[in-house]
C-alpha positions in Angstrom: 2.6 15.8 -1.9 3.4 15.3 1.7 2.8 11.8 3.9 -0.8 11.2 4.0 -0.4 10.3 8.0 -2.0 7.4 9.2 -6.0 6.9 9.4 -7.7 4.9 11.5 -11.1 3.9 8.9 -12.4 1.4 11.9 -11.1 1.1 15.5 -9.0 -2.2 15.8 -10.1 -4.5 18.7 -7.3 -5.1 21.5 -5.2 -8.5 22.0 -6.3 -9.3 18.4 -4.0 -9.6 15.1 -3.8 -7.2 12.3 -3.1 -8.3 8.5 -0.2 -5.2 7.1 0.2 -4.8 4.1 2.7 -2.2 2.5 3.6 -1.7 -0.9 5.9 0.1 -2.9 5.2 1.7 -6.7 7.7 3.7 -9.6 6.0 4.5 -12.4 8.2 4.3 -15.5 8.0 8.3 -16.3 7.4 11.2 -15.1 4.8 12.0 -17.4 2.8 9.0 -15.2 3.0 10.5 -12.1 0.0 12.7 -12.4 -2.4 9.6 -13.2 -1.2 7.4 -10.4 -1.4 9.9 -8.1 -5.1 10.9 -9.1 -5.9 7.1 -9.0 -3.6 6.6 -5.4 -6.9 9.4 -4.2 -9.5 7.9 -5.1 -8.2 4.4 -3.6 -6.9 7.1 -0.8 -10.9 8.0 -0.3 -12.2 4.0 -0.6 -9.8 2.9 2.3 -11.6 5.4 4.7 -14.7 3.6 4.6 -13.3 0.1 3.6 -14.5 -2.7 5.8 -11.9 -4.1 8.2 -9.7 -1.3 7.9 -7.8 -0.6 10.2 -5.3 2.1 9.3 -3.2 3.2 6.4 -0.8 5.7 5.3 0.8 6.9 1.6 3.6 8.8 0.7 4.3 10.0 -2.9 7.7 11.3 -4.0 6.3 12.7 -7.6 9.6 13.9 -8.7 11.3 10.4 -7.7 8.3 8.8 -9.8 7.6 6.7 -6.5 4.8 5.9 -4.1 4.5 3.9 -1.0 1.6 2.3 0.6 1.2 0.8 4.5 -2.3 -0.3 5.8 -3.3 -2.8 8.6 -6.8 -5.1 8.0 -9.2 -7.2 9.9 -7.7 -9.8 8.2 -6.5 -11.2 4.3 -10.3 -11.2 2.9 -10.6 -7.9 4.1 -7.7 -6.5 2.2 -8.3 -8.4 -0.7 -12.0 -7.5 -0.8 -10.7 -3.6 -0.7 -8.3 -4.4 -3.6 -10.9 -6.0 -5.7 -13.5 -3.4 -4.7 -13.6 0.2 -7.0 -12.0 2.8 -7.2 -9.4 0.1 -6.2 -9.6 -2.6 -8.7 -10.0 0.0 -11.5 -7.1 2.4 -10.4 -4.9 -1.1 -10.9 -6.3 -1.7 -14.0 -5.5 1.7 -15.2 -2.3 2.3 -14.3 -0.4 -1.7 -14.6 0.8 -0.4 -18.2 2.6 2.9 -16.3 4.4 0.6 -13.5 7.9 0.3 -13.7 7.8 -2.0 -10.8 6.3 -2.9 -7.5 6.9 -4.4 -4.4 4.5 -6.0 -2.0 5.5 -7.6 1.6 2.8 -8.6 4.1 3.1 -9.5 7.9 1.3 -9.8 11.0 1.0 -7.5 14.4 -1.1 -7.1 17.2 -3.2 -4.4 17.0 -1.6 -2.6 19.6 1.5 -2.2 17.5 -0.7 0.0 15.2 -0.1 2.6 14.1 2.2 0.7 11.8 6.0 2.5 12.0 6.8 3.4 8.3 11.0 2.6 8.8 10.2 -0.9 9.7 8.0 -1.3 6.6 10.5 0.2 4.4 13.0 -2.1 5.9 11.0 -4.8 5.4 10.0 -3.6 1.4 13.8 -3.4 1.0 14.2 -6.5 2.6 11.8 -8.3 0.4 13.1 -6.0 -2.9 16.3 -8.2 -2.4 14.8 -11.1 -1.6 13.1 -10.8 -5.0 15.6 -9.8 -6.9 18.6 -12.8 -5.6 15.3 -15.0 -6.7 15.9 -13.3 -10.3 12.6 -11.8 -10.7 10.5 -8.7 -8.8 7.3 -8.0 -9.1 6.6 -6.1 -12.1 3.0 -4.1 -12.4 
């Protein structure tokens, strides 16, 4: 599956902040990757009518058994509210036994940075992987 490009769900205002999140998944087998990926749709189809969204974008590498996220919000509550919200909360629920691991790294831009450039947020997943990992942990789903 290619690079879902980024979406624009709501238009951001101008001189105004943006919540980012973006997100990194592997799934432990390859035998997992068709269930995330049906789930990573459905939460695909949510975020384009999620309130406060601002934009996202997803790119799945099946065969690598990895899948990255990037989205900008209203704000924190709106994000969270997504998360919580189904097809969301149950596509998290479903597939936490499947993850190998995940990283999560959240920052702040003016909206007129968006669209969100997806080498700075893998830098800044790779940067926060390390960070993580010298800590002795990582986020495990």
């Amino acid at each position: 599956m290619p690079t879902l490009g980024w979406i624009t769900p709501n238009p951001a205002p101008p001189r105004t902040n943006s919540y980012v999140m973006a997100s990194r998944f592997e799934v432990k087998s390859l035998a997992d990757v068709p269930k995330f990926l049906l789930r990573s749709l459905s939460s695909w189809s949510q975020v384009k009518t999620a309130r406060g969204a601002y934009g996202a974008s997803l790119i799945a590498q099946p065969l690598k058994r990895t899948f990255w996220t990037l989205s900008a919000w209203e704000d924190r509550d709106a994000l969270y509210a997504y998360a919580k919200a189904d097809p969301h909360g149950a596509a998290m629920r479903a597939v936490g036994p499947s993850m190998k691991s995940s990283t999560f790294t959240f920052w702040e831009v003016d909206t007129a940075s968006l669209p969100i450039d997806w080498d700075d947020a893998k830098r800044r997943l790779a940067e926060k992987a390390r960070e993580d990992a010298a800590r002795g942990g990582g986020r495990r789903a």
